[in-house]
BANU-32787 format. One record per residue (C-alpha): residue in one letter; x, y, z. Coordinates in steps of 0.02 Angstrom, whole numbers, plus 32768, in hexadecimal, padded with zeros to 4 digits. Layout:
BANU-32787
AXYZ...
END
This chain:
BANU-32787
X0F6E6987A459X0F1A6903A4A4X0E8668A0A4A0X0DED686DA519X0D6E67F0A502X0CDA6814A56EX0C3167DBA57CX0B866822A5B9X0B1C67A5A61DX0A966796A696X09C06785A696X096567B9A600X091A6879A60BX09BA68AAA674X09F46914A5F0X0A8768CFA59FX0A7068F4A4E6X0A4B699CA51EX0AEE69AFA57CX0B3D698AA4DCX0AEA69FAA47DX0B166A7EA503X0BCD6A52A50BX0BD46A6DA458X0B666AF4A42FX0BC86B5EA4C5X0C726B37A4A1X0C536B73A3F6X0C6E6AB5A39AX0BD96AAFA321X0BD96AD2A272X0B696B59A233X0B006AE4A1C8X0AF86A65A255X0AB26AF3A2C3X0A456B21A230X09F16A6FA228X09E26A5CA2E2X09836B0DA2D4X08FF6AC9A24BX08E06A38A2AAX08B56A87A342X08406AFCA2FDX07C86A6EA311X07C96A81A3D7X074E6AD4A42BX07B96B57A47EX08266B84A3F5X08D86B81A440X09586B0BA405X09776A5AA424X0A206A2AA43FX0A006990A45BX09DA6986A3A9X0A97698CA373X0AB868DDA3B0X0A026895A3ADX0A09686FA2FCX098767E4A2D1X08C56803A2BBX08AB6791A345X08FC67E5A3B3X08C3689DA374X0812685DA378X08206812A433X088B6884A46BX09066805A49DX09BE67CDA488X09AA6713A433X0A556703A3EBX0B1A6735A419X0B3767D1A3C2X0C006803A3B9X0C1B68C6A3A5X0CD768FEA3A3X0D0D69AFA3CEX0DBA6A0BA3F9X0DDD6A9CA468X0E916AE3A47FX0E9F6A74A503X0E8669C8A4CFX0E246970A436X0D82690DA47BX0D17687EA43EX0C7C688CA488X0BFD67EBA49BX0B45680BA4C3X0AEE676AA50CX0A4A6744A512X09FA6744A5CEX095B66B7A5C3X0972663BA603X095C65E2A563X09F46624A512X0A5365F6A59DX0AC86585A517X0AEE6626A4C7X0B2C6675A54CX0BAC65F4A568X0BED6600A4B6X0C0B6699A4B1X0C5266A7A576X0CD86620A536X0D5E66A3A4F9X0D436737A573X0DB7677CA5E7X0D2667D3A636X0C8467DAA664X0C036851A673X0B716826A6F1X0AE7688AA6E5X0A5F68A2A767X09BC68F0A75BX09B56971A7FCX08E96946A815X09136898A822X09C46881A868X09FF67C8A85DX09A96729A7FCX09C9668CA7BEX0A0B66BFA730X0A826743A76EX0ABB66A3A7C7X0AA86608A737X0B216686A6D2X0B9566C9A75CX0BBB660CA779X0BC565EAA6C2X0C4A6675A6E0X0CB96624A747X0CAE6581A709X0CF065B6A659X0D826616A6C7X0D5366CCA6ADX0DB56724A735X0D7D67C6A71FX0CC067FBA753X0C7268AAA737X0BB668BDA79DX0B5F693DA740X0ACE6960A7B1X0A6369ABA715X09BC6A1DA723X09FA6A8BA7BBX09936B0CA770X08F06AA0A792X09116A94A840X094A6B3EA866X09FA6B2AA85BX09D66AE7A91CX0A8B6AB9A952X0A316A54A9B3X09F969DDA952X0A9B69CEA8E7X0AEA699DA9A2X0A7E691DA9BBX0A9368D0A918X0B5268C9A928X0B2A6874A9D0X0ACC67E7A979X0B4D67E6A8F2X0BCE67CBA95BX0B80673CA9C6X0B5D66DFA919X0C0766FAA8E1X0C7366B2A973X0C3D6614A939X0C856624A884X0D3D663DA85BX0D3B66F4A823X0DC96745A85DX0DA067E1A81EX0D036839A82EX0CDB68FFA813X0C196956A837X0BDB69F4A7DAX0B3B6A33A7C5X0AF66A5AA728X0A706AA1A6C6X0A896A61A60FX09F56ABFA5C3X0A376B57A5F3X0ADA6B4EA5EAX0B166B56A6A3X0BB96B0BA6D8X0BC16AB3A64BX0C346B2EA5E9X0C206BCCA648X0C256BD5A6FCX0B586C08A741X0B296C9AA792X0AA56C33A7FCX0B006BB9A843X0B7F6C42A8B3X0B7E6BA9A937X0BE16B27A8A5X0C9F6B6DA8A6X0CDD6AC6A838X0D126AC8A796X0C9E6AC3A6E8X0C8D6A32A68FX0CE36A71A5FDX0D776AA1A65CX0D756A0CA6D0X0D796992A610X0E1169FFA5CCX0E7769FBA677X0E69695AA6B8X0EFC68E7A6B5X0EC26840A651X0F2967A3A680X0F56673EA5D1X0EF16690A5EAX0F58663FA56EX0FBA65B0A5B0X106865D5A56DX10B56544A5B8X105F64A2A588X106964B4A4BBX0FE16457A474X0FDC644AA3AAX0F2D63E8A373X0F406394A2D2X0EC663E3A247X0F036395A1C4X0F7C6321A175X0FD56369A0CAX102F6302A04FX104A63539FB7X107462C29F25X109C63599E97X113D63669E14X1139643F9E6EX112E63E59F2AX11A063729F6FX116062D49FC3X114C62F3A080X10CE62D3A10DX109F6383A16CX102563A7A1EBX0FB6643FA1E1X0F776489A279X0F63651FA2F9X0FC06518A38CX0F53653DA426X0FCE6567A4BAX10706571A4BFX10F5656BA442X116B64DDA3CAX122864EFA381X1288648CA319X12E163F6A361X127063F7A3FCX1230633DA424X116F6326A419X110262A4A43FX10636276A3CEX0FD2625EA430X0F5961E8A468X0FE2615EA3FBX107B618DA475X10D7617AA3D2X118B6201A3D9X11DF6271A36EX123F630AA357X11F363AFA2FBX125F63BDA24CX1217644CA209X119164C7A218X113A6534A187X10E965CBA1A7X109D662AA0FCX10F765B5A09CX11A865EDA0FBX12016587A18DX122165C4A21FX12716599A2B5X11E065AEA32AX113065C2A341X10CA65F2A3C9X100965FDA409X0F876622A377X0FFB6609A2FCX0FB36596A262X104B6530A21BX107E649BA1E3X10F86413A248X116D63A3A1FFX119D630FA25DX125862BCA246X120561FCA252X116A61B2A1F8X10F761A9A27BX103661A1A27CX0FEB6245A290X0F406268A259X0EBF62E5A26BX0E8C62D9A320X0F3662C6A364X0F8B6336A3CCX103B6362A3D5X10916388A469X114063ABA4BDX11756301A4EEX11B26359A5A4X110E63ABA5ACX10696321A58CX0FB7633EA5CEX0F5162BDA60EX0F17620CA5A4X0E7A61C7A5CCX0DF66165A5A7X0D8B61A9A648X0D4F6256A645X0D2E62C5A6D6X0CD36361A6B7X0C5363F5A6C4X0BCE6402A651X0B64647BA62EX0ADC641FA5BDX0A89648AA534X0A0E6415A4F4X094863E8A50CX09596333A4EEX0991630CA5ACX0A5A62D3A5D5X0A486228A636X0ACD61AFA665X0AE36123A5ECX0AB761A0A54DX0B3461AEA4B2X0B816241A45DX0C256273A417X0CAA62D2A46FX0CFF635EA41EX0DB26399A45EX0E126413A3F2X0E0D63AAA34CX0DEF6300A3AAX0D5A62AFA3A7X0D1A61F6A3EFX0C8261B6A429X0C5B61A7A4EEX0BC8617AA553X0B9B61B8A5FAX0BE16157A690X0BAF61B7A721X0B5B626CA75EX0BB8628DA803X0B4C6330A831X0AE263A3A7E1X0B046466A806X0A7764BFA87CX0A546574A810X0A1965B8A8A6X0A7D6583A91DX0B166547A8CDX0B2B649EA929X0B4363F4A8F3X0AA56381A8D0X0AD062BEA8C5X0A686232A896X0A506282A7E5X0A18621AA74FX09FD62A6A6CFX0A0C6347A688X098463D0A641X09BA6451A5D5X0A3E64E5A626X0A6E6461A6B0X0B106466A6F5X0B7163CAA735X0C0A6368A750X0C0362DBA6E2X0C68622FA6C7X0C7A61F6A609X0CC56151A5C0X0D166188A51AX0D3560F2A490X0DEE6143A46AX0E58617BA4DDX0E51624DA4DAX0EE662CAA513X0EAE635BA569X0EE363CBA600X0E87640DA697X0E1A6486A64EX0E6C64F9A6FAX0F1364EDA6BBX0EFA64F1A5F4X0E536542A5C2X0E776518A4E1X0E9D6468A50AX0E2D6444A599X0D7F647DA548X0CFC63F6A4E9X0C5663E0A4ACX0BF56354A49DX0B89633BA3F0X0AD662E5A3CBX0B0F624BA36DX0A6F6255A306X0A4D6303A2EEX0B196343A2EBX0AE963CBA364X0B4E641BA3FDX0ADF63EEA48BX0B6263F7A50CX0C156476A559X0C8163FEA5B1X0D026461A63EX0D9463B7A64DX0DE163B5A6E5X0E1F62F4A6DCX0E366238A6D6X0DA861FEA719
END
């Protein structure tokens, strides 16, 4: 059985904890004291029904304002497939969260208020979307039943929809109307929208085909950490702990330690304290190499037939997830897989248009939720691919010197 990764997203009120809750609730995938809690909680409510928007809206702050502050993960399983389900915040203000937890979805969930059809954050987070390389887009067009299920209306949303989206590199895109407080299309097909003959949600997450994103071609092991046991139980050797994030490593295959250039050939490789003879993609194990070469934490090993790009000059989209503002000349530290250098800001080519989705030059700074393509000078050389091509080894942050915060998601795409 397999497994999708989807997130809910769009403007704060559209209903997205509440779709959640509905999904759940309906397909039977709450546990009876869950239910039970969810029930005592929303006795408080003026009208007495239940609040399914409770089950993923955990903290008092968001109970008290009635909004989603933090990413809440829910996993469920039908007979079809197993799902892990991410809930994102829609202000504007929580904007970074969004893009943490849209990092590792296959799919993603758009939902749209019927009353108001599309805003700027339907599109700040659709682009945020396709930027991270989501190819798979679901517009729930939520709260038919507050515009009389007008068929209508849910037309001239997908119009609007669409116009925003030929500008974004979605290749797949699927519209169904929805009323999440009531349960229609959601798991069971409605009995007020004759007009809609598409698929449920439900039934449109269990059937559609999900293309693997994991690079299996470019193998790319960061190093975590360097072991050398020194015991009378151990023998003395040099291994190199790690997870490989695409691809796969044998024995006797040539690698190449990264950003030294330095060459070797893969001896052995431990797995739960037993060698085997390969290792693929999420695998945590430990490479020996057959020469005494540098390696530290930080490196990465590669095929030596297979190397990504070396560089000192950074090309890039940001999205920038801090208050203090991102201007050119400013510090941080750049994180890739288990890498990390300083770099300063060289250049801001363009700043992204929400609205309109074009190209602003002549940019000296950033505000918080931003998005731009960015130059940075690193002081070490980093190896990374085009995000495109290898999304575990082309993804960064950038960290607050000071403070040690994330303030920024890099998107490489290449030497600068």
């Amino acid at each position: 059985m397999d497994l999708l990764r989807f997130i809910t997203c769009g403007s704060v009120d559209d209903g997205k904890s509440t779709l959640i809750g509905r999904l759940l609730y309906d397909s039977k995938s709450i546990l009876a004291d869950q239910l039970e809690a969810v029930e005592k909680a929303s006795k408080s409510r003026d009208n007495g029904d239940v609040d399914l928007a409770l089950l993923t809206d955990g903290l008092r702050s968001e109970r008290e304002q009635g909004i989603t502050i933090d990413v809440a993960y829910r996993y469920f399983q039908t007979t079809a497939r197993k799902f892990i389900i991410v809930d994102a915040p829609g202000h504007i203000q929580y904007t970074r969260n969004m893009v943490t937890g849209a990092s590792n979805c296959q799919l993603a969930i758009v939902l749209i208020d019927a009353r108001h059809g599309v805003v700027e954050q339907t599109r700040r987070h659709s682009l945020i979307a396709s930027l991270l390389g989501i190819q798979h887009v679901v517009v729930a067009v939520n709260k038919m039943d507050l515009v009389d299920f007008s068929q209508d209306v849910f037309s001239n949303i997908c119009i609007q929809y669409t116009e925003l989206a030929q500008k974004l590199n979605i290749p797949d895109i699927t519209y169904i109307p929805i009323s999440a407080l009531n349960g229609d299309n959601v798991v069971d097909r409605s009995t007020a929208m004759s007009w809609y003959d598409g698929t449920t949600l439900l039934n449109h997450l269990e059937t559609i085909d999900i293309d693997d994103t994991t690079n299996h071609t470019l193998s790319r092991f960061p190093v975590q950490y360097v072991l050398r046991p020194q015991t009378a139980e151990l023998p003395d050797y040099r291994g190199y702990a790690g997870k490989i994030t695409s691809g796969a490593f044998r024995v006797g295959e040539a690698v190449t330690v990264l950003p030294s250039g330095e060459t070797s050939t893969i001896s052995r490789i431990e797995s739960n304290e037993q060698d085997i003879q390969e290792a693929g993609v999420n695998q945590s194990v430990i490479l020996h190499l057959a020469d005494n070469v540098d390696v530290s934490r930080g490196d990465l090993i590669v095929p030596s037939t297979s190397q990504p790009v070396v560089s000192q000059t950074v090309e890039a989209m940001l999205c920038w997830m801090d208050t203090k503002a991102f201007s050119v000349g400013s510090k941080y530290v750049l994180q890739v897989g288990t890498s990390r250098t300083r770099c300063v800001v060289r250049e801001i080519p363009y700043q992204l248009n929400i609205e309109t989705y074009e190209q602003v030059a002549d940019v000296e700074s950033l505000k918080l939720n931003d998005l731009a393509r960015v130059v940075l000078k690193t002081a070490q050389p980093i190896a990374f691919d085009p995000y495109s091509q290898n999304r575990a080894n082309g993804g960064a942050i950038l960290i607050d010197e000071t403070s040690n915060v994330t303030v920024g998601a890099l998107m490489l795409e290449g030497e600068a």
